[in-house]
C-alpha positions in Angstrom: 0.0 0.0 0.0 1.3 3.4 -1.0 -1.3 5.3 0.2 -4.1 6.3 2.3 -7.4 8.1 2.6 -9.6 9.5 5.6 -13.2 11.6 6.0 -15.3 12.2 8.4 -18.7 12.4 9.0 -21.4 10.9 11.1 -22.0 7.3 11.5 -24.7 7.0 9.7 -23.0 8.2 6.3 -19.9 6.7 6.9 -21.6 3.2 7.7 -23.4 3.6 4.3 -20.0 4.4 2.2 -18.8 1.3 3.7 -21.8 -0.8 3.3 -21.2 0.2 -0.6 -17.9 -0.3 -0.4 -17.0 -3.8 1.3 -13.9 -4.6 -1.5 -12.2 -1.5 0.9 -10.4 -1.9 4.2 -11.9 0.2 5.7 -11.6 1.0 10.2 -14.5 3.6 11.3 -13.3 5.1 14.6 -15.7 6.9 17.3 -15.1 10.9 18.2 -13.7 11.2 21.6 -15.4 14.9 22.2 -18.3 14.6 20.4 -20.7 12.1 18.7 -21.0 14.0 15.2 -17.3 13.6 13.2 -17.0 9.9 13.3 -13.4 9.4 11.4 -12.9 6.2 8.4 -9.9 5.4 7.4 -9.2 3.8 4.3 -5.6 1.6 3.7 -7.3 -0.6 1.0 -4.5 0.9 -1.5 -7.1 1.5 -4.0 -8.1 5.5 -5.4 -10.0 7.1 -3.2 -13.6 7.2 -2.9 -14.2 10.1 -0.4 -15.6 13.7 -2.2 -14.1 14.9 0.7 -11.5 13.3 2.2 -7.8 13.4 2.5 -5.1 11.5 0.5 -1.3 10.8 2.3 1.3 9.1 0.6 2.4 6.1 3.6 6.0 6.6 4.8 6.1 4.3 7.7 4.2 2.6 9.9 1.5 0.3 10.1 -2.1 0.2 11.3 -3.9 -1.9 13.7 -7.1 -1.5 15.8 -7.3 -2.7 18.8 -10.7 -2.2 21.4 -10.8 0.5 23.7 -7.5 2.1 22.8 -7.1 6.1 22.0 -5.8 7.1 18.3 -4.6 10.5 18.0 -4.4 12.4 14.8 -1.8 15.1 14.5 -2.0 17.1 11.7 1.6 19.2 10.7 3.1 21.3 8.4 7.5 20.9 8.2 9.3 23.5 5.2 12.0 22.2 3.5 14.5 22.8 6.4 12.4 21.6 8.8 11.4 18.1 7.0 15.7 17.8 7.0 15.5 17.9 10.8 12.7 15.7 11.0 14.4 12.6 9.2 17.2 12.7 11.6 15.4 12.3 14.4 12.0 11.1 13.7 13.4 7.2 14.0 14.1 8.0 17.7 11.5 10.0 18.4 8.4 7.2 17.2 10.6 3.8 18.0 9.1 3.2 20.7 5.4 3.2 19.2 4.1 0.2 19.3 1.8 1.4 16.1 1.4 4.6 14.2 1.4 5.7 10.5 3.1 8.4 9.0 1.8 10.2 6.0 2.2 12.7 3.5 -0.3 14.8 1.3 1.1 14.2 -2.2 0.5 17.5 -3.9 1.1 19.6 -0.3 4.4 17.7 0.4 4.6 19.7 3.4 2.0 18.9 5.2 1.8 15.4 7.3 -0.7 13.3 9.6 0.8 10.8 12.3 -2.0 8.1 13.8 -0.6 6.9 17.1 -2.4 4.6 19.4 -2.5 5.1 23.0 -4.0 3.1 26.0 -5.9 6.5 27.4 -5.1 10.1 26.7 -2.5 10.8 29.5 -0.2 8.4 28.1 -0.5 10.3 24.3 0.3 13.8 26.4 3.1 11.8 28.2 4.9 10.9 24.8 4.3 14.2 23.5 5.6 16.1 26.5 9.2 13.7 26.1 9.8 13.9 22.6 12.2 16.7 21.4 11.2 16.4 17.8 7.8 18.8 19.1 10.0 21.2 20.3 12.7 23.0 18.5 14.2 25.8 19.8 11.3 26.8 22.1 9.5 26.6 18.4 7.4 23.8 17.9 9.2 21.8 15.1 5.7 19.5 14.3 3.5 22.9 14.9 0.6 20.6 15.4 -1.9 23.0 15.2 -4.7 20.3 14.1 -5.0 17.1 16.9 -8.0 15.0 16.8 -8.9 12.3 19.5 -10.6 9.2 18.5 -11.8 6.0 20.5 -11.8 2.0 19.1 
């Protein structure tokens, strides 16, 4: 698989795309905050389907769903210096995942989405906290400006 694709939308919608969809791999997760922007993700391989959705190009990384585990989305923009520093120390920095996916838009090469999966929330902020690839220089390298929260 080279690629992957992602919407949201509410459950009902989503549960039809899939229901007309079932040659797709699709994973549908829940909203953490709210019970209106369910999230499905798409790592069939095939062109997308979604009107709406987002494309990435897959990095690294590989997907698994497990029950009652938290997947954060953070969505971040690197420039050309910036994507330099990441590769040198992005292999240290999600090593110790134990599953996450790394992607990047293919026409907006500068802009990314990491999934990770956590046991609960506190242990996502933990990570984050640690890792000096979100903070550069009292600048945050990753700028995350776009997290989303999302349950098994």
């Amino acid at each position: 698989m080279k690629q992957f694709h992602l919407t949201l939308g509410s459950k009902k919608i989503l549960t039809n795309v899939v229901t007309q969809h079932n040659d797709r791999n699709f994973i549908m997760l829940n909203p953490f905050e709210n019970e209106t922007d369910f999230l499905l993700l798409d790592f069939s391989g095939l062109s997308s389907i979604f009107k709406s959705g987002l494309t990435f190009n897959l990095l690294e990384g590989n997907f698994e769903l497990l029950p009652e585990q938290l997947y954060c989305l953070d969505y971040f923009s690197l420039d050309s210096n910036q994507q330099k520093e990441f590769q040198q120390i992005k292999k240290q920095s999600l090593a110790k995942l134990s599953m996450y996916v790394l992607g990047q838009k293919p026409k907006h090469d500068f802009e990314f989405l990491l999934i990770t999966r956590w046991p609960q929330i506190e242990d996502y902020l933990f990570w984050k906290k640690q890792q000096s690839v979100w903070e550069n220089n009292k600048q945050d390298l990753l700028n995350s400006n776009y997290v989303r929260y999302f349950n098994s």
